[in-house]
N, C-alpha and C positions, 0 to 999 in steps of 0.2 A: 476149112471147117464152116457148117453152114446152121441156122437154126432152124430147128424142125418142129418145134413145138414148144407150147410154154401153157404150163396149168397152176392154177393156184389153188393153195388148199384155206379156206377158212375153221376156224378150231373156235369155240366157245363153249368154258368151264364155269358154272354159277358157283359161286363163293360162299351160301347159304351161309352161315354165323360165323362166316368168315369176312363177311362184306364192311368194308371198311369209307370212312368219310375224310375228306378233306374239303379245303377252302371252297372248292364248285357243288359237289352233289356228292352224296352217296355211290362207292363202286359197288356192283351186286353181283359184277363177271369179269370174267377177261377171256377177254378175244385176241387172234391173232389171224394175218392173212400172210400165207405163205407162198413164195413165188416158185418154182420148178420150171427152169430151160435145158430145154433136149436141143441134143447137135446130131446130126448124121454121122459121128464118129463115138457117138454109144455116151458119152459123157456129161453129167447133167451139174446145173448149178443150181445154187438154192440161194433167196434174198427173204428178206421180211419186211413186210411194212409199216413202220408203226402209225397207230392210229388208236386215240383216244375219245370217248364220249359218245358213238356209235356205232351200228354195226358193220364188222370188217366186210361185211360183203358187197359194201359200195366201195372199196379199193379194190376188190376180187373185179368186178364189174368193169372199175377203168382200165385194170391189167387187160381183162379180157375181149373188153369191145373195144376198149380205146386203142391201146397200143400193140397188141399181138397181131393184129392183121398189117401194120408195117414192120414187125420184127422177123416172119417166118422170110427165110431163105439171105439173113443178115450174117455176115460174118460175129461171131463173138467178141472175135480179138480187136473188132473196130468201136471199139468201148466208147470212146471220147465223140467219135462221129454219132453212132447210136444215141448216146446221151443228148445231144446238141440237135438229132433230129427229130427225136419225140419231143421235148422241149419246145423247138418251134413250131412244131404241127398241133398244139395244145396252146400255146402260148397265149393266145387271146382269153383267154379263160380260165388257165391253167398254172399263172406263176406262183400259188401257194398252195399249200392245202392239200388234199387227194390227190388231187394230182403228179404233185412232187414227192409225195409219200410212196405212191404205185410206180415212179419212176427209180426210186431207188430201192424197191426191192428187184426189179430187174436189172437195173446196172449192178448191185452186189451178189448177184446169178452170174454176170457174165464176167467181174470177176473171177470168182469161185471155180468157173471153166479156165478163165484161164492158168488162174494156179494149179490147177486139176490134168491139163493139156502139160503145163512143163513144169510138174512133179516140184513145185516149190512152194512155199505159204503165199500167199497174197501182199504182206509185208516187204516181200524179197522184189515183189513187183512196181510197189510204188516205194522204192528206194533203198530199203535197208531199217534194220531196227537202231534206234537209239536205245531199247530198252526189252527185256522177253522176261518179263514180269512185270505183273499191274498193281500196284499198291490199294487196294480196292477201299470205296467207305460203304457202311449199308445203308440203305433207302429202304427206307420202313417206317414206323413211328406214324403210320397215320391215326384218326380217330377208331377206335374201335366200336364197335355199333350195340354188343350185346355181353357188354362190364356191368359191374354195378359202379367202378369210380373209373372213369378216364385217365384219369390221373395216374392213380395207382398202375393200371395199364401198360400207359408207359414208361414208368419208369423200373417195372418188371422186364419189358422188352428192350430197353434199353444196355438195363445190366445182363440183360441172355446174351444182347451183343456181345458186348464189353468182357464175358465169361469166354464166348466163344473164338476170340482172338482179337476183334475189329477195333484198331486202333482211329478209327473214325466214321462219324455215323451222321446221318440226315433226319431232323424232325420235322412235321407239315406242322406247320402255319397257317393264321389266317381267317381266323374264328373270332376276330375281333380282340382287341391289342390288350384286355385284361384276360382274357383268357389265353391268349397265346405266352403271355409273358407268367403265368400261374405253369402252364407245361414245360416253359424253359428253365425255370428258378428247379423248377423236379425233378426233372432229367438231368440240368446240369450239376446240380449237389448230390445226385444218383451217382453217377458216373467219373465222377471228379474232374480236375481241371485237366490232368495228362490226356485225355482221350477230346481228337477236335470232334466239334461241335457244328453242325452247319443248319439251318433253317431255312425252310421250301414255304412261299406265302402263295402260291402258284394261282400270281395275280389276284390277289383281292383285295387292292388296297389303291386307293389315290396317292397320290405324292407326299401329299401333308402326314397321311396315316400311316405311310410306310417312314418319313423320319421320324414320326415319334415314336415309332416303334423301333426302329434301328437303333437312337438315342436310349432308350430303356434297354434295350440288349447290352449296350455295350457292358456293360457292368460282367456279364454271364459269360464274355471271351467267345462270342460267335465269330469262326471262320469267316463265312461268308451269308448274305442273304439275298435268296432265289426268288428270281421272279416276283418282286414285291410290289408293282405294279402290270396292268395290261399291255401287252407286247406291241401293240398300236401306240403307244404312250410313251412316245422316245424322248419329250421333253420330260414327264415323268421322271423318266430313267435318267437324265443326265441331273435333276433336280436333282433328288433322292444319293445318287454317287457323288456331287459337291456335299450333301449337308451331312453325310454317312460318315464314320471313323469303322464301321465294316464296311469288308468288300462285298460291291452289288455283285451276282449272274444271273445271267439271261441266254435265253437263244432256241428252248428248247423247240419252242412255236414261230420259230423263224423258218425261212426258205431259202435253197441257194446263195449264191454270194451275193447277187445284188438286193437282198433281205438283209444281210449279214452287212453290207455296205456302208448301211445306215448306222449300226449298232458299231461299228468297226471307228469309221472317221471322226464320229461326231462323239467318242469318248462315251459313250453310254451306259458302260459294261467295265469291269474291272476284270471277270472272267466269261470268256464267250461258254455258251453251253449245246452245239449244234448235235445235233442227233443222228446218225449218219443213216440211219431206217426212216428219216422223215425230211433229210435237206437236200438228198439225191442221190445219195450213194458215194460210195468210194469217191466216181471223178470226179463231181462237184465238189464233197469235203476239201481235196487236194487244192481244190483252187481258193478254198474259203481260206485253209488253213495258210496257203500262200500271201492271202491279204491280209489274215491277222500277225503271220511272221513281220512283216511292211509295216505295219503300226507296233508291232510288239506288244501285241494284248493274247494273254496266254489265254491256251483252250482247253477244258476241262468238258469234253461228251458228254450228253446227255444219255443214259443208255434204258432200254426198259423193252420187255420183249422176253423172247424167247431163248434157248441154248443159238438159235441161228443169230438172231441178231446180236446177242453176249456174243458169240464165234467173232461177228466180222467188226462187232467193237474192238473185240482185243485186238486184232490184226491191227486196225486204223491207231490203237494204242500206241504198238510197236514203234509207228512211225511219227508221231507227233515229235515236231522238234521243241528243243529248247527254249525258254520265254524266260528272258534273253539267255543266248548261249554264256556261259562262264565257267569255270574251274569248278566249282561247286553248284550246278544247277539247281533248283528246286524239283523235288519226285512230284508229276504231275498224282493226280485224285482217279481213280476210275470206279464210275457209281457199278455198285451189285446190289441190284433188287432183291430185298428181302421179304416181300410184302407178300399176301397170301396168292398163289397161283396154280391151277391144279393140272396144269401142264406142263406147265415152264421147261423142267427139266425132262420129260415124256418125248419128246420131239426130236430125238436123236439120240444113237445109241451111245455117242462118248459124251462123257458128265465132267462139269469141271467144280474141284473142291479144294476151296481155300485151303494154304497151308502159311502159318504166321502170319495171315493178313494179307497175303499174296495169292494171286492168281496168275499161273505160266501162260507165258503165249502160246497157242497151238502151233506146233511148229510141222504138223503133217501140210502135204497141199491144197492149196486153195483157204478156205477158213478153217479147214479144217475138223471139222465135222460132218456127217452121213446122216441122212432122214432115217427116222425110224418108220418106214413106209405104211408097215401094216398096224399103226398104233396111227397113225396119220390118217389114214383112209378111214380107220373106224368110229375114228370121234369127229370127221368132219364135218361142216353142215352145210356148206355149198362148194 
């Protein structure tokens, strides 16, 4: 089997009074860049890349000049080679960012063939499931842009959760520690104490500002708090996880494992948060997830995207091992974006729908999901 071609689709939906804020800027769209590899035996894979804060068409751009002219006439099934030789042919410039974003929408392509070639899920391929159900939280809860109270807001969208089954949920942070802590005191007497709790600061805070704000949570029984300092700020992050009685995560703006290295050895992180549409894909995850098994620092995906990139989240779900193995393990988290997206779901003919707070593994081949092609071609924009 050989590769014949590889296109990617850019998609970008305006959110008009739907556009929501958190800790960086205003979102007013979302985009997405979709990868598609043709083999000479008719069978195509599909990856996604995430990428936040600009337009998808500069990961279109690196898929398409950077690494497609050494991918056509590549075996698929040489995944691990492939991986390791875009890698170093980019490497000088290339070990975070765009780069590793556009690398792992074609490695979770060439996946997807290969579960696609021998009729199995992708899960089956890198080992086996520990688990073919995802205990999902929702990620949602940003600012809303066009309320008359914030406030009020959220904690309307909170309890739609909480109505809707989700026995746990995600609010953004990060608006400065009296107003963050005015939305946690409301949500969390919204929702009562049985439903966890978790907090995204997504990086806006120094070290000082994130313990005082940890310290002031504690009171409100927060799971866990995200990203509460800049991902360059690993002394940051180890400060903030000594003076914290919650659990810090982090990861989502990391790269590969020697990104993950840092956050991994030097204890930085209580829970890793790697994104498998932005750290490489499938192979690379596998070797993260190997270093974090090695230290026993559990890992909790970062997920955000599309039905593709949900698709090859849950596969990599399946297979996430135990932190630590024991009789009674702990059910790891898997995030479901709930935030406003006017495709999200549009990109593929099978849909996946919560049932009691669960989402099944796709157990068809490959990810498990099929483009909706002519819904894909028409909303494209490069």
């Amino acid at each position: 089997m050989k590769i014949t071609d590889v296109k990617t689709y850019v998609l970008e939906g305006l959110l008009g009074d739907q556009a929501f804020g958190w800790s960086l800027w205003v979102t007013d769209r979302r985009q997405s860049a979709l990868c598609v590899v043709t083999t000479d035996e008719g069978i195509e894979g599909v990856g996604e890349a995430f990428f936040v804060g600009g337009p998808s068409t500069i990961t279109a751009a690196m898929i398409q000049d950077g690494y497609v002219p050494l991918l056509i006439g590549a075996d698929p099934f040489q995944s691990s080679v492939i991986w390791d030789f875009l890698y170093n042919r980019t490497r000088d410039q290339g070990q975070k960012g765009l780069p590793i974003s556009a690398l792992s929408a074609i490695d979770i392509a060439l996946w997807d063939i290969k579960g696609k070639a021998l009729g199995v899920p992708v899960y089956r391929l890198l080992g086996g499931a520990y688990r073919h159900r995802a205990h999902v939280y929702a990620t949602g809860l940003y600012e809303p842009q066009h309320v008359p109270s914030i406030k009020e807001a959220l904690v309307a969208e909170a309890l739609g959760y909480k109505k809707s089954g989700f026995s746990a949920m995600k609010l953004k942070v990060g608006y400065g520690i009296e107003t963050d802590m005015k939305y946690v005191q409301a949500v969390r007497e919204a929702i009562g104490d049985e439903v966890m709790l978790m907090v995204d600061a997504n990086h806006a805070y120094n070290a000082a500002e994130a313990i005082q704000l940890a310290r002031r949570m504690e009171a409100y029984n927060i799971y866990w708090l995200e990203e509460p300092v800049p991902p360059e700020d690993i002394d940051g992050y180890v400060e903030v996880k000594q003076k914290s009685n919650i659990l810090i995560a982090g990861g989502e703006c990391e790269y590969t494992r020697f990104g993950f290295r840092e956050l991994i050895t030097r204890r930085a992180v209580d829970i890793l948060q790697p994104d498998l549409c932005a750290t490489g894909g499938f192979t690379e995850m596998m070797r993260i997830l190997a270093l974090a098994s090695a230290w026993n620092v559990p890992v909790i995906p970062h997920v955000w995207g599309t039905n593709v990139g949900l698709a090859a989240a849950l596969q990599l779900f399946a297979v996430l091992p135990n932190f630590p193995e024991r009789r009674f393990p702990a059910e790891p988290l898997f995030e479901y974006d709930r935030s406003p997206h006017p495709f999200r779901d549009k990109v593929t003919h099978e849909q996946f729908v919560m049932k009691k707070g669960y989402l099944d593994i796709p157990e068809r081949p490959g990810l498990g999901v099929t483009l909706d092609m002519d819904y894909i071609r028409k909303h494209a924009i490069g």
